[in-house]
Z-matrix of the N, CA and C atoms (Angstrom, degrees):
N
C 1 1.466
C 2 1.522 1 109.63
N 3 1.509 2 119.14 1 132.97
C 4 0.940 3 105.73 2 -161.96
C 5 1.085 4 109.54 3 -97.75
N 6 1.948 5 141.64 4 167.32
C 7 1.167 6 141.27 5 -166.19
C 8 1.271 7 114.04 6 -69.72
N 9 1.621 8 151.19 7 146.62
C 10 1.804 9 114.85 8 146.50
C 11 1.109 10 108.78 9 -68.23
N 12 1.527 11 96.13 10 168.54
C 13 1.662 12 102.36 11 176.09
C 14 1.613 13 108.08 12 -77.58
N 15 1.188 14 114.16 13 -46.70
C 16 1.432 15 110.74 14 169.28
C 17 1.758 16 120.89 15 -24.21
N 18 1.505 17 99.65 16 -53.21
C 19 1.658 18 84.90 17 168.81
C 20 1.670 19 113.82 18 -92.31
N 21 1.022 20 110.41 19 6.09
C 22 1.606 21 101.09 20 174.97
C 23 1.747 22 93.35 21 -84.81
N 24 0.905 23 110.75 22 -1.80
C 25 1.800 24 100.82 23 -154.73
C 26 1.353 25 79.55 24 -91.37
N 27 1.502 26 119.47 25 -49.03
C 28 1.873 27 128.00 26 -163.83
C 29 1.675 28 100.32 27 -84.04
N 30 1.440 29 140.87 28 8.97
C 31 1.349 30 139.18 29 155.59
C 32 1.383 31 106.83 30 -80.45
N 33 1.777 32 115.69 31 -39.61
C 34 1.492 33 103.61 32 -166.64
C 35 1.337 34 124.34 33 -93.15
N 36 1.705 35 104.95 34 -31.33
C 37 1.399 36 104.10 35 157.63
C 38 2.084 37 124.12 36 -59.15
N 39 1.291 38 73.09 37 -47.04
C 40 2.242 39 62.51 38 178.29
C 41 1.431 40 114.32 39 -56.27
N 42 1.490 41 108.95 40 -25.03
C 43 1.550 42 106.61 41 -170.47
C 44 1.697 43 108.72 42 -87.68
N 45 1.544 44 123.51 43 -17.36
C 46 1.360 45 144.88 44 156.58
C 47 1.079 46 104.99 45 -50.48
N 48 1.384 47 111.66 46 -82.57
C 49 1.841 48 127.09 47 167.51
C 50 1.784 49 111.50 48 -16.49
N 51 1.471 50 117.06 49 -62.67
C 52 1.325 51 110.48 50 -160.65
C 53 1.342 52 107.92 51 -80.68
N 54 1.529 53 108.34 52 -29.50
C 55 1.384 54 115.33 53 172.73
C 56 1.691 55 119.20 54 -50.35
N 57 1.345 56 113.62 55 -39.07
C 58 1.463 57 132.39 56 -165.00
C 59 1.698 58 92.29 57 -84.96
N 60 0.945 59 118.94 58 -14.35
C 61 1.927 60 112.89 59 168.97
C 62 1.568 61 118.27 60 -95.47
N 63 1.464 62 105.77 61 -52.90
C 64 1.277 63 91.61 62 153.65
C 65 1.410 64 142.70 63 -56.93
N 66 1.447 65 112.55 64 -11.55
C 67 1.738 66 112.34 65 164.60
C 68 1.427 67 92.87 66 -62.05
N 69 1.196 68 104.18 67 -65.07
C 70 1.628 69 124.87 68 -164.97
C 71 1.743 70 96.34 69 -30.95
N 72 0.963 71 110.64 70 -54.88
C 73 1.509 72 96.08 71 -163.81
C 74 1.717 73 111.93 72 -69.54
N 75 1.635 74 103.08 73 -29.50
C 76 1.695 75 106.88 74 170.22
C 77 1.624 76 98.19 75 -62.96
N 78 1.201 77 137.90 76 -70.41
C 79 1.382 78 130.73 77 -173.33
C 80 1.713 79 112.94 78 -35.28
N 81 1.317 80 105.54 79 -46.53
C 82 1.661 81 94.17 80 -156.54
C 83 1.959 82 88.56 81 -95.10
N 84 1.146 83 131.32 82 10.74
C 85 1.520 84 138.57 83 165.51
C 86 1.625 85 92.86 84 -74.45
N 87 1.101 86 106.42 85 -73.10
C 88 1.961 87 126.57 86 -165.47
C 89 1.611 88 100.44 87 -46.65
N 90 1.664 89 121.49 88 -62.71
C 91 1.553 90 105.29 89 165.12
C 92 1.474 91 118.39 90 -60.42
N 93 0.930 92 139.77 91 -37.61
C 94 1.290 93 121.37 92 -164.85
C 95 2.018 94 96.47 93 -79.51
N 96 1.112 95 120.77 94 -11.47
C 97 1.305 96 97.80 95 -173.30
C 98 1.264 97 123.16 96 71.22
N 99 1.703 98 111.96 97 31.75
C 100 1.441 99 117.91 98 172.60
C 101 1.478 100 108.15 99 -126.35
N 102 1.969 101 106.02 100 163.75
C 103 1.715 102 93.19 101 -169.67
C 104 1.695 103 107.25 102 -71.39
N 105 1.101 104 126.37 103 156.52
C 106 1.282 105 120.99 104 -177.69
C 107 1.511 106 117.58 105 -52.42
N 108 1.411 107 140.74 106 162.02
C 109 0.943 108 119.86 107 171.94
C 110 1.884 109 102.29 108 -143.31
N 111 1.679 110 124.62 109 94.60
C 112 1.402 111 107.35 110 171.98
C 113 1.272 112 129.27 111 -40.71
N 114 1.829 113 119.16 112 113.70
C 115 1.565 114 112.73 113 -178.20
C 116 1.878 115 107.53 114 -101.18
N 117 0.934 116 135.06 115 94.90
C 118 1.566 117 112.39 116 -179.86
C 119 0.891 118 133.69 117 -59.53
N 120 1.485 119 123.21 118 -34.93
C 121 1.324 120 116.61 119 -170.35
C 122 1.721 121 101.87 120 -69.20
N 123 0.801 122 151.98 121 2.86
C 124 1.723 123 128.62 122 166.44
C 125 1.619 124 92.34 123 -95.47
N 126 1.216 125 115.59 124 -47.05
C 127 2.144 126 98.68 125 -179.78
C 128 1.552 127 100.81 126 -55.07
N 129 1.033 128 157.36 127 -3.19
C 130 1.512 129 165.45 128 -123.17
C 131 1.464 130 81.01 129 -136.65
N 132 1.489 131 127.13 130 -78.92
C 133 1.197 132 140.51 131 -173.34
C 134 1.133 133 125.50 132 -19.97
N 135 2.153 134 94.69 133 -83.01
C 136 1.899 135 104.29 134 168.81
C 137 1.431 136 108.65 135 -63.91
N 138 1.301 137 134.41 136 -0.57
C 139 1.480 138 125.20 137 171.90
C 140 1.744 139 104.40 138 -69.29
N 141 1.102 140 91.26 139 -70.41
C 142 1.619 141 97.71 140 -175.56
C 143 1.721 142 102.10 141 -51.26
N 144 1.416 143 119.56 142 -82.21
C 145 1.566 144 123.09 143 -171.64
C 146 1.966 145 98.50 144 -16.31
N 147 1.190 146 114.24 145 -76.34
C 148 1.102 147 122.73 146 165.88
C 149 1.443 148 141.52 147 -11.21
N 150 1.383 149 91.62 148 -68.43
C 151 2.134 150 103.33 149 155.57
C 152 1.227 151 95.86 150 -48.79
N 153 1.004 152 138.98 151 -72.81
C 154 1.352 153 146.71 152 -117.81
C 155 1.913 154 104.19 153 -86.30
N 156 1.281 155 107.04 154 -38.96
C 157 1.833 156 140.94 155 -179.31
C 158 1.317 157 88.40 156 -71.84
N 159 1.419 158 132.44 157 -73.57
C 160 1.238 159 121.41 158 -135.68
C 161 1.616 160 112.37 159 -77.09
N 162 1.226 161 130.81 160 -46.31
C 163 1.484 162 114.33 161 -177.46
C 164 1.690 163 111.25 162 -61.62
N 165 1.266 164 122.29 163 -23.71
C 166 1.899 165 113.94 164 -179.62
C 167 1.548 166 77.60 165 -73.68
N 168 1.137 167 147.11 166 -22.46
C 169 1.512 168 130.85 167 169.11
C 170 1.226 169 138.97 168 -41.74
N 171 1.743 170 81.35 169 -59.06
C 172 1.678 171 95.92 170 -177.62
C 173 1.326 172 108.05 171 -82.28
N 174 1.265 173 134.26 172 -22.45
C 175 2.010 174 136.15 173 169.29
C 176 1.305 175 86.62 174 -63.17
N 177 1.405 176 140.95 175 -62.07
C 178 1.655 177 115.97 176 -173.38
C 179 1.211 178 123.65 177 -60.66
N 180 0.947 179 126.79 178 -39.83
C 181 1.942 180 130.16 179 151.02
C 182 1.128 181 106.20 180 -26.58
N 183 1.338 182 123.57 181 -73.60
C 184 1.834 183 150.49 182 -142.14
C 185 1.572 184 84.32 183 -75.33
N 186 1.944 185 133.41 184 -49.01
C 187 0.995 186 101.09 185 -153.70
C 188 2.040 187 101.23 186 -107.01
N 189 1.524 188 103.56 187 22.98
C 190 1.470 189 111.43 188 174.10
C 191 1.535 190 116.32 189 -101.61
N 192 1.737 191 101.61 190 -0.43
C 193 1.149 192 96.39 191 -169.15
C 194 1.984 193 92.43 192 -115.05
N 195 1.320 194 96.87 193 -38.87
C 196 1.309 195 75.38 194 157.13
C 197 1.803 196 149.60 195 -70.11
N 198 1.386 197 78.48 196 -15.92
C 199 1.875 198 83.25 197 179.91
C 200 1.460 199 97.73 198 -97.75
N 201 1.264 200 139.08 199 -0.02
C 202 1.305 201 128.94 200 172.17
C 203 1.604 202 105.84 201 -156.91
N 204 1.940 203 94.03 202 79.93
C 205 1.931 204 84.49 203 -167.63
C 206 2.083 205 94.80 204 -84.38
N 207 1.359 206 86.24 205 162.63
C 208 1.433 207 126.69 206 -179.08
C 209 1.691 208 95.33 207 -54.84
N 210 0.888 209 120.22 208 -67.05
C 211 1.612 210 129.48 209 -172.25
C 212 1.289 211 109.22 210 -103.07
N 213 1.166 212 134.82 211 103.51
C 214 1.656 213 109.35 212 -174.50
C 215 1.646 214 102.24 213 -105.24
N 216 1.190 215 124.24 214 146.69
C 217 1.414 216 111.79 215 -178.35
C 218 1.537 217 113.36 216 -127.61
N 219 1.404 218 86.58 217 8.97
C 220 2.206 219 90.39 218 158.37
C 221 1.398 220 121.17 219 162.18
N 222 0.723 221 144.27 220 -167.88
C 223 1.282 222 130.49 221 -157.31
C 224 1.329 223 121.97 222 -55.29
N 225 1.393 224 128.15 223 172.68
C 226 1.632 225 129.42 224 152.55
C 227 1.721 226 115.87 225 -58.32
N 228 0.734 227 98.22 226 1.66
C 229 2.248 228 100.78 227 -173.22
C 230 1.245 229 93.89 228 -114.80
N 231 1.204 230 122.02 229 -38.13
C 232 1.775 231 127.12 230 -173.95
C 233 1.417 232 100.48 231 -55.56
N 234 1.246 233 89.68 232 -60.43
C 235 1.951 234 115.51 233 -162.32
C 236 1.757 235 97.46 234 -49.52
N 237 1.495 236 109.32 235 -54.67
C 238 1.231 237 117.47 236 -176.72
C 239 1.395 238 118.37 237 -55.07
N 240 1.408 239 92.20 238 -48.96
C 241 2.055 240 90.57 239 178.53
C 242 1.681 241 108.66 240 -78.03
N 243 1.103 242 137.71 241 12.79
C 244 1.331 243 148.08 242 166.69
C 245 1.274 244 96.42 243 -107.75
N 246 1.384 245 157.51 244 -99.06
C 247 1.523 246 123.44 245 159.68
C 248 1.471 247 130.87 246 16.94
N 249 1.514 248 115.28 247 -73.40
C 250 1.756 249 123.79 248 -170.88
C 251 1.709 250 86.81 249 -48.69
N 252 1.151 251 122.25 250 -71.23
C 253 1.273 252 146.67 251 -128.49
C 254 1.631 253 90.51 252 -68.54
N 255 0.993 254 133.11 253 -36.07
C 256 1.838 255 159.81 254 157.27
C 257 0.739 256 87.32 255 -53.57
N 258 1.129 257 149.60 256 -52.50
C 259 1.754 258 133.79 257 -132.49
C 260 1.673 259 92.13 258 -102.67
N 261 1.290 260 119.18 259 -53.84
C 262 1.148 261 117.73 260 -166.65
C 263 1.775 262 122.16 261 -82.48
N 264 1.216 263 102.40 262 -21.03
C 265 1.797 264 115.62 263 157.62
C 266 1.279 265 109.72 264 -63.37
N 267 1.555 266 133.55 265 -47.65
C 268 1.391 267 143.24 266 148.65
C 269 1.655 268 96.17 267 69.64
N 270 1.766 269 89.41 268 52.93
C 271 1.726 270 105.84 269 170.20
C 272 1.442 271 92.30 270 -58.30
N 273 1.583 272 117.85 271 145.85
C 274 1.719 273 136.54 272 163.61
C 275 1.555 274 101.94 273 -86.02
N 276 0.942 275 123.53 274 -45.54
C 277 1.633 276 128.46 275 -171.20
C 278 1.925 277 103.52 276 -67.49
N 279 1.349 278 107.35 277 -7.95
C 280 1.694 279 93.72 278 -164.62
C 281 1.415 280 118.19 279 -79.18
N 282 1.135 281 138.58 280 114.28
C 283 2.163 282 142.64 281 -173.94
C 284 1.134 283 94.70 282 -52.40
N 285 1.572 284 126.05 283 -14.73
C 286 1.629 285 102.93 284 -162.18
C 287 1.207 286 113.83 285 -97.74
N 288 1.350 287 153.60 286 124.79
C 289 1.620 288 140.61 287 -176.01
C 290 1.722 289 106.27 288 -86.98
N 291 1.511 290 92.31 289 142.77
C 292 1.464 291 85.35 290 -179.24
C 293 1.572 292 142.23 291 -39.66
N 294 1.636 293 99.82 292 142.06
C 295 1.572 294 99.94 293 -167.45
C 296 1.252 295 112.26 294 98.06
N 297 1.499 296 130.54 295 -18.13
C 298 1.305 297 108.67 296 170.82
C 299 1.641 298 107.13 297 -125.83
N 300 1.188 299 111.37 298 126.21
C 301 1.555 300 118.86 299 156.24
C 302 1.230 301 130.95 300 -45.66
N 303 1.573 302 110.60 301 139.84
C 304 1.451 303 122.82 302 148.13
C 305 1.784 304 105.62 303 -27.58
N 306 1.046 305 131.86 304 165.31
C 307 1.540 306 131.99 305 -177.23
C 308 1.675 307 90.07 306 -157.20
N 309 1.066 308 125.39 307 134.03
C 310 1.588 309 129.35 308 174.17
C 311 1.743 310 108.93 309 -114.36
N 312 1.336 311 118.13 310 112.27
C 313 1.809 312 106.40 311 -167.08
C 314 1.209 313 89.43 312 -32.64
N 315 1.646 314 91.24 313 155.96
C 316 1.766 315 110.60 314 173.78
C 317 1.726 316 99.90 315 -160.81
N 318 1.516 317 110.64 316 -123.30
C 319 1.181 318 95.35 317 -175.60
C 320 1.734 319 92.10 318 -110.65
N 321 1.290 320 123.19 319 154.98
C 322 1.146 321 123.25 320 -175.67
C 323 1.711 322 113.09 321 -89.30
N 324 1.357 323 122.11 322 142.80
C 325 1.017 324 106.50 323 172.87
C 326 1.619 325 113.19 324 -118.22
N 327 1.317 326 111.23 325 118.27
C 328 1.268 327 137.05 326 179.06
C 329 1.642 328 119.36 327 -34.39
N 330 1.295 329 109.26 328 -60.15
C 331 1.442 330 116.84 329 177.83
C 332 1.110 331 108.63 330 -72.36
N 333 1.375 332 138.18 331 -22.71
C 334 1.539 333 124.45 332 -165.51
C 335 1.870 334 101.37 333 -80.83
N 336 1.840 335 105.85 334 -39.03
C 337 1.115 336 117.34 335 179.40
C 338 1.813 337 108.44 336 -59.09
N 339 1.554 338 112.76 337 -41.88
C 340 1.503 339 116.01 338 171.77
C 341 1.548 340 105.22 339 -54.30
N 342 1.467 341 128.39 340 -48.31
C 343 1.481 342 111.03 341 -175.34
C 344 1.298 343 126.04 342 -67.76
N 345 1.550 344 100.28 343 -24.97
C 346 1.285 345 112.55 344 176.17
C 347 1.619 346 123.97 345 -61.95
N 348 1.138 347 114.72 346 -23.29
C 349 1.637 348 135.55 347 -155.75
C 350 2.092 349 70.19 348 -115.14
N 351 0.993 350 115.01 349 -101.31
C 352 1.396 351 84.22 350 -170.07
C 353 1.453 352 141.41 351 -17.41
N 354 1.003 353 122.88 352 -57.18
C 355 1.405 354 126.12 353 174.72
C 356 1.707 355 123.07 354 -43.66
N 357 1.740 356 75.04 355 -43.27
C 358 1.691 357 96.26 356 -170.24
C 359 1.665 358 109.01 357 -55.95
N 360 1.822 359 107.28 358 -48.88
C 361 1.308 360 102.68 359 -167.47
C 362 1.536 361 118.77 360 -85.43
N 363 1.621 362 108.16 361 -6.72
C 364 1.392 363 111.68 362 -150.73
C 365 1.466 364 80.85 363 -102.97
N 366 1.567 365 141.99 364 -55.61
C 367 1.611 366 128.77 365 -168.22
C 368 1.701 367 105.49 366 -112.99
N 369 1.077 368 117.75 367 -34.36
C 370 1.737 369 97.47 368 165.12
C 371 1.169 370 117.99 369 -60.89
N 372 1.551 371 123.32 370 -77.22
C 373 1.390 372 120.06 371 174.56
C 374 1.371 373 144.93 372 -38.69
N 375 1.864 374 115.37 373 -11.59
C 376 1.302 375 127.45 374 153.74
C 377 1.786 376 102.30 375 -68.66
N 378 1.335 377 110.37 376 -65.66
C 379 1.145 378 143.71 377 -165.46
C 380 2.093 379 94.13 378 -16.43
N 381 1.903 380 90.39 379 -64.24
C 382 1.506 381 115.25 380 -137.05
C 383 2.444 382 79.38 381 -94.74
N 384 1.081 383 97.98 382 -2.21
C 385 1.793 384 102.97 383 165.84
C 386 1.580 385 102.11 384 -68.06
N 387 1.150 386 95.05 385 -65.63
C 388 1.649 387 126.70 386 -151.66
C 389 1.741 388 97.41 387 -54.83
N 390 1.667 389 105.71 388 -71.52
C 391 1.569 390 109.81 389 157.96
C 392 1.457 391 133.10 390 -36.04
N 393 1.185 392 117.35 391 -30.28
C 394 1.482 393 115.62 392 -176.75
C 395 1.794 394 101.94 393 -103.27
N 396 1.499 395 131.38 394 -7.07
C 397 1.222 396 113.45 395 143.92
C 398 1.417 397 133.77 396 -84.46
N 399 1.037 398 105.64 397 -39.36
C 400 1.667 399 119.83 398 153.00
C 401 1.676 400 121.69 399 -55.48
N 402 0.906 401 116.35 400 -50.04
C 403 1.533 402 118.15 401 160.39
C 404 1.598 403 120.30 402 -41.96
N 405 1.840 404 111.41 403 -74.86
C 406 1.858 405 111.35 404 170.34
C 407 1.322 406 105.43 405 -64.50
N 408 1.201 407 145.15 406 -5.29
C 409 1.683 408 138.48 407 168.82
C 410 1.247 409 96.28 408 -70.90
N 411 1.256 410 125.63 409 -57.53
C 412 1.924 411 110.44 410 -170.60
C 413 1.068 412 87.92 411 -83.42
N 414 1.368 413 150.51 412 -94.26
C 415 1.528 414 136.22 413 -166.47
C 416 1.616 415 115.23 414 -0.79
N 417 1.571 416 114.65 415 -69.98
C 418 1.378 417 104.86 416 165.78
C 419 1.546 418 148.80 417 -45.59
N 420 1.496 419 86.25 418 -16.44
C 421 1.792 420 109.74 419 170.70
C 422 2.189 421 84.52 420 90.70
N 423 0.580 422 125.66 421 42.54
C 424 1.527 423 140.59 422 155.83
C 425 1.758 424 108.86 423 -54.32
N 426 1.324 425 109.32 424 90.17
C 427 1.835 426 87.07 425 146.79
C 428 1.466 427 130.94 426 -11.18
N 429 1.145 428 118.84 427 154.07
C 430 1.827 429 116.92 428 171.23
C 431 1.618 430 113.10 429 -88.96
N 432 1.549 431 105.61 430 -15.48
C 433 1.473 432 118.90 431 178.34
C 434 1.863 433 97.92 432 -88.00
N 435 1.034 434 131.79 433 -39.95
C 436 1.576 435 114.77 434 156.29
C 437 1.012 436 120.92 435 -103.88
N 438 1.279 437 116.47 436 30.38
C 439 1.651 438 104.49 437 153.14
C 440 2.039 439 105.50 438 -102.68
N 441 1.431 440 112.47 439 -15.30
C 442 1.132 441 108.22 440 154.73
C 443 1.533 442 132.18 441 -71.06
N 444 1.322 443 97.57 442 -39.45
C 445 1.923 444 93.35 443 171.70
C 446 1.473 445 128.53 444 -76.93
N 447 1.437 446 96.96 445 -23.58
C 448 1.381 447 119.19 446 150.46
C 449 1.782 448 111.81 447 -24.77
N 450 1.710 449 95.09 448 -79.68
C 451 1.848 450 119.17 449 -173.26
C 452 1.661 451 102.36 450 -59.82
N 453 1.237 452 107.46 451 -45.55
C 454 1.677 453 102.63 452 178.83
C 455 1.810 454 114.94 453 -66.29
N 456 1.127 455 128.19 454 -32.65
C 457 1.501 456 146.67 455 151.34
C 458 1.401 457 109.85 456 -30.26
N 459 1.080 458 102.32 457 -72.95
C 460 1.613 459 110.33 458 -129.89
C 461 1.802 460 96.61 459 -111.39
N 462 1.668 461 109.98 460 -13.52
C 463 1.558 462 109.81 461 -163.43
C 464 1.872 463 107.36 462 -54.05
N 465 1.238 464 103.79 463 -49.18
C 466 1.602 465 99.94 464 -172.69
C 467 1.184 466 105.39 465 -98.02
N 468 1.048 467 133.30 466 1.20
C 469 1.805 468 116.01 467 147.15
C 470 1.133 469 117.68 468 -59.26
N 471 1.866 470 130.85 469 -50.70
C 472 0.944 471 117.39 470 169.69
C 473 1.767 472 131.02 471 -72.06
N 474 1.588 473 97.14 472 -17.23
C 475 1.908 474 97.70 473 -174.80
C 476 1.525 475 94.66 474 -72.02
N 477 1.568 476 115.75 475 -54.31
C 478 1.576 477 101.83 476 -171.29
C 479 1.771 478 129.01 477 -59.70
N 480 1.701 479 106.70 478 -12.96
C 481 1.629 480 112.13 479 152.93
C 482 0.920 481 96.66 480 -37.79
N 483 1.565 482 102.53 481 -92.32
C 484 1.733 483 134.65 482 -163.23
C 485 1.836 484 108.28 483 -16.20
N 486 1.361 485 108.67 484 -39.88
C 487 1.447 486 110.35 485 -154.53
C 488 1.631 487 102.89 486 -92.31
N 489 1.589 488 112.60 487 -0.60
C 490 1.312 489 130.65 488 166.70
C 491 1.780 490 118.56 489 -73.79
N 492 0.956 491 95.16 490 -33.54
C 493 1.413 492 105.18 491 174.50
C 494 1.542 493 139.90 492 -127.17
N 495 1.520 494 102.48 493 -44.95
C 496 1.367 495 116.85 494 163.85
C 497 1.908 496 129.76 495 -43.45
N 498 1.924 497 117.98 496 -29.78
C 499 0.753 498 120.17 497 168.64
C 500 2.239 499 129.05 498 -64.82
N 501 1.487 500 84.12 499 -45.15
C 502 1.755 501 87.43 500 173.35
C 503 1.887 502 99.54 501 -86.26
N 504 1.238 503 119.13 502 1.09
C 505 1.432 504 111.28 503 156.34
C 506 1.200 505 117.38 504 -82.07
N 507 0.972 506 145.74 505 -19.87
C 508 1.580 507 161.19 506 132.81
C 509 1.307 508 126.44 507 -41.94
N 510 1.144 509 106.72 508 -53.45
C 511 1.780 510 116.20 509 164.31
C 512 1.640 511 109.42 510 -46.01
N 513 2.078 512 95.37 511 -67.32
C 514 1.742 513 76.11 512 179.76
C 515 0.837 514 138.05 513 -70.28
N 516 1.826 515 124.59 514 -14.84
C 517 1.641 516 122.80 515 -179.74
C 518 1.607 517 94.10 516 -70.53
N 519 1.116 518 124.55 517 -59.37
C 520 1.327 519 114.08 518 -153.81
C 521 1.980 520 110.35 519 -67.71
N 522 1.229 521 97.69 520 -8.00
C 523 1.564 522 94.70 521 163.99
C 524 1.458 523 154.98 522 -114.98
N 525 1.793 524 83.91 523 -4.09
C 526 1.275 525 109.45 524 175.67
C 527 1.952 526 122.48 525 -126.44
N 528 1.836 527 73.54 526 -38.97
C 529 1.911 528 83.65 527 176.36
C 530 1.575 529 127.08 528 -86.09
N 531 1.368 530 111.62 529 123.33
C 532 1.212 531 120.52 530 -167.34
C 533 1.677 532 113.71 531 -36.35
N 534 0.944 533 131.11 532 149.74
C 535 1.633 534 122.05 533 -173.49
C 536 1.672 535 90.47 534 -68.43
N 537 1.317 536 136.08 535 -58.01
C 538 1.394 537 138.44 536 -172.86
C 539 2.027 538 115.28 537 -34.69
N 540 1.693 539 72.78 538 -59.16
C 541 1.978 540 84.74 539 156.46
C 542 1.197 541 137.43 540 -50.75
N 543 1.234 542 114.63 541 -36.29
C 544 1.649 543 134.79 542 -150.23
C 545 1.827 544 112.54 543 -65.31
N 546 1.374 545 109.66 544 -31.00
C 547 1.342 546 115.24 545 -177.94
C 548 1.883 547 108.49 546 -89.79
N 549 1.261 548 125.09 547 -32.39
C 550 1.547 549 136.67 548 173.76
C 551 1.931 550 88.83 549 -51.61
N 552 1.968 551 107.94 550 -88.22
C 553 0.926 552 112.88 551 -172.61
C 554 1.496 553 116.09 552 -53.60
N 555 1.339 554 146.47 553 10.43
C 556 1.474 555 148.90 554 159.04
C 557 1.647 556 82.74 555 -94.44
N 558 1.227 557 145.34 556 -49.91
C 559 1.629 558 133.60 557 -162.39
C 560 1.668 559 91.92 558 -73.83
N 561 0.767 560 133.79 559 -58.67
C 562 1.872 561 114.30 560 -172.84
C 563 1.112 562 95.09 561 -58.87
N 564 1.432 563 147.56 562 -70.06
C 565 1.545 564 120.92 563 -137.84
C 566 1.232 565 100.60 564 -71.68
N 567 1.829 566 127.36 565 -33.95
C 568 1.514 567 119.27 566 156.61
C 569 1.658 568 129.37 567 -28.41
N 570 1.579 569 102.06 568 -24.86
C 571 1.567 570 101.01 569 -176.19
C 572 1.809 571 92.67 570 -77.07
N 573 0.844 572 127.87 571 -26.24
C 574 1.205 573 110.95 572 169.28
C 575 1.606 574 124.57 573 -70.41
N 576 0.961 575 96.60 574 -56.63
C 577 1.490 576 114.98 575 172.46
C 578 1.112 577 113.20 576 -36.78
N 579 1.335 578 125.39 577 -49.91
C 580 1.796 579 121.96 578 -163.20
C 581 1.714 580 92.70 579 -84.09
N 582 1.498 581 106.26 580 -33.29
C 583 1.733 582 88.61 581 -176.75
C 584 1.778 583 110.47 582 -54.10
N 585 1.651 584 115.24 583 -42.55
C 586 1.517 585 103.32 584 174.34
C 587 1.837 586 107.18 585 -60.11
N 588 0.890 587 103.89 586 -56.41
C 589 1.606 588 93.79 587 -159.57
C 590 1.541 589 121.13 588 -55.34
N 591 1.978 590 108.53 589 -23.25
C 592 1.362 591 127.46 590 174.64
C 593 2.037 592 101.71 591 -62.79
N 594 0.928 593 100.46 592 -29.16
C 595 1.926 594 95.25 593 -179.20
C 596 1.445 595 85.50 594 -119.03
N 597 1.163 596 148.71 595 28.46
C 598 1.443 597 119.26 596 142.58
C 599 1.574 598 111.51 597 -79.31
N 600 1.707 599 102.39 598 -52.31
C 601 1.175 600 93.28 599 -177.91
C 602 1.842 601 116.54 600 -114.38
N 603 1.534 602 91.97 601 58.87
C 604 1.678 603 94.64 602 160.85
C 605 1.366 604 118.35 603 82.02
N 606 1.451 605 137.07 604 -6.17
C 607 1.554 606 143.10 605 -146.30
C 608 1.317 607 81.43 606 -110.02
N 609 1.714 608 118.51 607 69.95
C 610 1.747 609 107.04 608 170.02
C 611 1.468 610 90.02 609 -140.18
């Protein structure tokens, strides 16, 4: 039986994720000039947060690429009856989750990729801020009264990072990387990512 990709997508990021803390803890060992010390419970943390993040992930992918695919190769009714027709063969082996097509390069369309990158940065990327302080606040065993002052604190320190990098990370998945791809290559540049956010806020 074969795996979905949906959970293959949420095995590799959590396992990215925990990986990217444990650097974190070699990095912030090496500046401070202390012997290293393995802590688990925070790799424990972004493991879980992670599972838990990544498939409402990949349905926001799945449903940005369907309402504004990268290649479109014919109508919205086309697309749909190429869908049904998927749906009801109900191949196990297929990367694509329902609703979105195979796509074969073609000609690219520019604006669909612009809405896409809009959407992406303006309500996911608040969205997936908001969750990942609220998320390690209860993880840490956080009150709900500081895990709110926490989110009121700390929200646009971390969105205006995010908006440093995350936008031309968006550009290239959505213009080059296969939608099937799109969540792996978003999990590596995350291995970077979580190492800043793992010593921004202390999880070393």
């Amino acid at each position: 039986m074969a795996i979905p990709p949906i959970v293959i997508a949420a095995i590799q990021a959590s396992f990215l994720s925990g990986l990217s803390n444990f650097l974190a803890q070699i990095l912030a060992a090496w500046k401070a000039s202390r012997p290293f010390e393995l802590a688990v419970a925070p790799i424990l943390r972004f493991i879980i947060f992670t599972l838990i993040t990544t498939p409402p992930n990949y349905k926001w992918q799945a449903f940005l690429e369907r309402s504004f695919p990268t290649y479109p190769t014919g109508s919205r009714q086309d697309l749909k009856k190429t869908d049904d027709i998927a749906l009801k063969e109900k191949a196990p082996s297929s990367p694509f989750p329902p609703g979105v097509a195979h796509q074969e390069p073609g000609r690219l369309k520019k604006s669909n990729i612009a809405r896409k990158l809009f959407l992406d940065q303006c309500c996911g990327g608040p969205i997936n801020t908001a969750l990942f302080i609220i998320g390690m606040g209860l993880l840490n065993g956080n009150p709900w009264e500081q895990v709110q002052w926490n989110l009121a604190k700390d929200f646009w320190k971390f969105q205006l990072a995010g908006w440093k990098l995350w936008p031309l990370v968006a550009l290239i998945s959505f213009s080059v990387v296969p939608f099937e791809r799109r969540v792996l290559f978003g999990s590596f540049v995350s291995l970077g990512w979580t190492i800043y956010l793992s010593l921004l806020i202390g999880e070393v």
